[in-house]
C-alpha positions in Angstrom: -39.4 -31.5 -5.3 -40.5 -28.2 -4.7 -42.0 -26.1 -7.6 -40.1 -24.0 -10.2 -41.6 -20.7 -8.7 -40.5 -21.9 -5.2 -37.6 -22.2 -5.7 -37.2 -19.3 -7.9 -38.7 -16.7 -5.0 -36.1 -18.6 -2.7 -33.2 -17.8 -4.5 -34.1 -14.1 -5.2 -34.8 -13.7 -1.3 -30.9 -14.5 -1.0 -29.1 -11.0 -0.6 -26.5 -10.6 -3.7 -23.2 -9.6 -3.6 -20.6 -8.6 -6.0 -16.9 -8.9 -5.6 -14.1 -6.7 -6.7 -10.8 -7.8 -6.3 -7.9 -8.4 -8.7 -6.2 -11.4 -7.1 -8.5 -14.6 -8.6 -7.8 -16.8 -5.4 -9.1 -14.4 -3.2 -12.2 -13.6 -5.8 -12.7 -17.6 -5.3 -12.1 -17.7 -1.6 -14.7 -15.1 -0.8 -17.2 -16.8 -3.7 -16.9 -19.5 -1.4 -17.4 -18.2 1.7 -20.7 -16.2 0.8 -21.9 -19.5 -0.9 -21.4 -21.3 2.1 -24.4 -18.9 3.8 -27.8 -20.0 3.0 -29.2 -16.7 2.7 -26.5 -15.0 0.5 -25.4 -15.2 -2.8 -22.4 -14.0 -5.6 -24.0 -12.4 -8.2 -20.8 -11.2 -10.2 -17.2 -10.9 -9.8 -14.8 -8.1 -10.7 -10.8 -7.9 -11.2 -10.9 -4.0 -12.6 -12.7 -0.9 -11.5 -14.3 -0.3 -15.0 -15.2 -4.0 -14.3 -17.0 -3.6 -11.4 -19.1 -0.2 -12.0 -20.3 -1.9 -15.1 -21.8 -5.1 -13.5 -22.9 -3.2 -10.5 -24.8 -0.7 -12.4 -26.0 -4.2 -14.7 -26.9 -6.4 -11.2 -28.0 -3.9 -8.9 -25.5 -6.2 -5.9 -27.6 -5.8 -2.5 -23.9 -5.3 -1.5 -20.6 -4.9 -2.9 -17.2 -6.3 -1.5 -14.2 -4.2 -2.4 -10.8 -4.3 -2.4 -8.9 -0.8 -2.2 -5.9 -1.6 -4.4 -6.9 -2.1 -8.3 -5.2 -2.6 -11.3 -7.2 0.7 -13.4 -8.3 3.0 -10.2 -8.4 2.7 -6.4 -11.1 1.7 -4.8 -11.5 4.8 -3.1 -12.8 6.4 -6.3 -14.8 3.0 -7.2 -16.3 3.7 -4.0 -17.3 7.2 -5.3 -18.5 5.9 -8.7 -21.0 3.0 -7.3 -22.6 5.2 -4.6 -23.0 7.8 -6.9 -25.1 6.3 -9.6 -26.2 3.4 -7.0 -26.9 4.8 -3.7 -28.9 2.4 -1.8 -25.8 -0.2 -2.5 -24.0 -1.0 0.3 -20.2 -0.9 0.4 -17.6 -2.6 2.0 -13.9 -2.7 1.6 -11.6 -5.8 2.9 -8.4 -4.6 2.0 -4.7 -5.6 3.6 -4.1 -2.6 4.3 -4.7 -1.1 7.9 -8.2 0.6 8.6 -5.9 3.6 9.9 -4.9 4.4 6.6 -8.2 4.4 4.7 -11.2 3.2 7.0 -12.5 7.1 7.2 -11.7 7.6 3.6 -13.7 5.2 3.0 -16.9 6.0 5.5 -16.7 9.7 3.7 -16.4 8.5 0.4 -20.3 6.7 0.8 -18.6 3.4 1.8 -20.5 1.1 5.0 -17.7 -0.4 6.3 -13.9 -1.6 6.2 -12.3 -5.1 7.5 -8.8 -6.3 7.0 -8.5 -9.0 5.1 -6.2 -10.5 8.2 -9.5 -10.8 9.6 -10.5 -14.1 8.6 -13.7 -15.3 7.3 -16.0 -15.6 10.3 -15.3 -11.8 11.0 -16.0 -11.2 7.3 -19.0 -12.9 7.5 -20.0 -11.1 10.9 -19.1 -7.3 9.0 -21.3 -8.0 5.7 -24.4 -8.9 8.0 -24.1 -6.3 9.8 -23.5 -3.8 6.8 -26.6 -5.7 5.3 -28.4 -4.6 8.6 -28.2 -1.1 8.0 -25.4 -0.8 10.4 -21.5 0.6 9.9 -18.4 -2.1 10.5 -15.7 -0.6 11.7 -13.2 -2.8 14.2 -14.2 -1.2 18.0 -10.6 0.6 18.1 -11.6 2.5 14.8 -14.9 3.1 16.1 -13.7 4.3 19.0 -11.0 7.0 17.4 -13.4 7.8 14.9 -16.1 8.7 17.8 -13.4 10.4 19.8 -12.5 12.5 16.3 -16.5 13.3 16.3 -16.8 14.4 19.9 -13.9 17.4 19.5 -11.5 15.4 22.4 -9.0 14.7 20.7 -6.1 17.1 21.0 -5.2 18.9 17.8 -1.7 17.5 18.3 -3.0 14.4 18.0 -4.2 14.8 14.9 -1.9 13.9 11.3 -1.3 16.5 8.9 -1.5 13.8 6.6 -5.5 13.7 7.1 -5.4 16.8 5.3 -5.1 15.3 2.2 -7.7 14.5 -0.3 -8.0 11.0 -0.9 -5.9 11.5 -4.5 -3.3 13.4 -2.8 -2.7 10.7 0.2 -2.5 8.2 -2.8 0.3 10.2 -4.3 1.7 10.6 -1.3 1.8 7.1 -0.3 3.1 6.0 -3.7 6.0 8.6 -2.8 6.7 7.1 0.3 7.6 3.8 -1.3 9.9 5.3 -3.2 7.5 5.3 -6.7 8.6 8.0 -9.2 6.8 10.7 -10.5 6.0 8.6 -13.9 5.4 5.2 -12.1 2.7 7.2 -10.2 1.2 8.7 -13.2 1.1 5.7 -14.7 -0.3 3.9 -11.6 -3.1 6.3 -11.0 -3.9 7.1 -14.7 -2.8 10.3 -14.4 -0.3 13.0 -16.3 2.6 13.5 -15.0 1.9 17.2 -14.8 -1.0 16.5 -12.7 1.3 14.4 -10.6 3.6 17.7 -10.4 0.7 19.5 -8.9 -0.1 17.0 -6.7 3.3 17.1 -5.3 3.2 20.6 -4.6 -0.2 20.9 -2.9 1.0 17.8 -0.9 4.0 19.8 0.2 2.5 22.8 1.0 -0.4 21.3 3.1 2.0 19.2 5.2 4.4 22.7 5.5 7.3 20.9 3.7 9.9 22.9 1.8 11.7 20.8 -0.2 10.8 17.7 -2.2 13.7 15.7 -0.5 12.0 16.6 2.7 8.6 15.3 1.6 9.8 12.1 0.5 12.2 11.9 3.8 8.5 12.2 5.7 6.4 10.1 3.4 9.0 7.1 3.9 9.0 7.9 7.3 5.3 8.2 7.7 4.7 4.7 5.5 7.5 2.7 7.7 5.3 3.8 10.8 2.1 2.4 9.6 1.1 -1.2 10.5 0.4 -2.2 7.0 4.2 -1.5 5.8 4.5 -4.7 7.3 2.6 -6.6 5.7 
């Protein structure tokens, strides 16, 4: 058997990884699958935003898995929180919703990388070493639009009005094209509903929209057209 101190410097070698997501089968799916690796190991699991910044900011995670929809803030604004007070964390969101919707959200907002959880779990497995490398994840279709973005060649036509949102403001907005209310969203995103309001009227405004009938017309529109309304 081989010593206590050994074994000790073995296990700390492994890289550590938290995991934030509020569905406790895929929490123990992905437990399992990061066991199953020889160098890599859970350190913590999370169901809750407040969850997760807490034992992130208590484990120090070489890396942190993320979902994007939580049941007390969206990732996008976990994403925020951990790279703020944690910056040499690494990031990365598996999410079921498509990397078009959120995959450069989530590279501005300090995360590493983005995988759909459609994906499976040798992909998954393939994106958290290469995050762990130093290196981005991003599926070679993203990479490729978000190098084209970069470069100035894409046509201004091709580009949405709805990436002129902030990242709070496409939440409302996507909430509003599923038909939400303004005081389901308020209570969904923790907000007041007069902040909602304001929201709302920004939203309109920056996507040239007159009426609130036409912005939710366009938001249920724009969310039928997106690959992850089909999910």
């Amino acid at each position: 058997m081989a010593p206590k101190t050994q074994r000790t410097s073995k296990a700390a070698a492994k890289k550590q990884i938290l995991i934030v997501d509020d569905h406790p089968m895929m929490r123990q799916g992905l437990s399992q699958l990061v066991k199953s690796e020889g160098d890599l190991a859970v350190c913590g699991e999370a169901e809750t935003s407040r969850q997760a910044l807490d034992q992130a900011i208590r484990l120090k995670p070489d890396l942190v898995l993320i979902d994007i929809t939580l049941p007390d803030k969206n990732g996008l604004e976990l994403i925020k929180d951990i790279h703020a007070v944690l910056p040499e964390t690494l990031l990365l969101v598996i999410s079921m919703h498509d990397e078009s919707m959120y995959a450069e959200r989530v590279l501005r907002a300090g995360g590493r990388g983005y995988i759909m959880k459609q994906e499976g779990g040798k992909r998954l497995m393939e994106a958290i070493r290469q995050v762990l490398s130093g290196q981005i994840y991003v599926s070679a279709k993203m990479s490729a639009k978000i190098l084209e973005g970069l470069s100035g060649r894409k046509a201004a036509s091709g580009n949405s009005p709805v990436d002129t949102l902030t990242d709070r403001e496409f939440e409302v907005f996507r909430l509003i094209g599923q038909g939400t209310s303004t005081r389901l969203i308020a209570e969904q995103l923790h907000l007041s509903t007069k902040t909602v309001e304001v929201h709302r009227v920004n939203i309109k405004q920056k996507l040239n929209m007159k009426t609130a009938p036409d912005l939710i017309r366009f938001a249920v529109r724009w969310i039928e057209s997106e690959p992850s309304s089909q999910m």
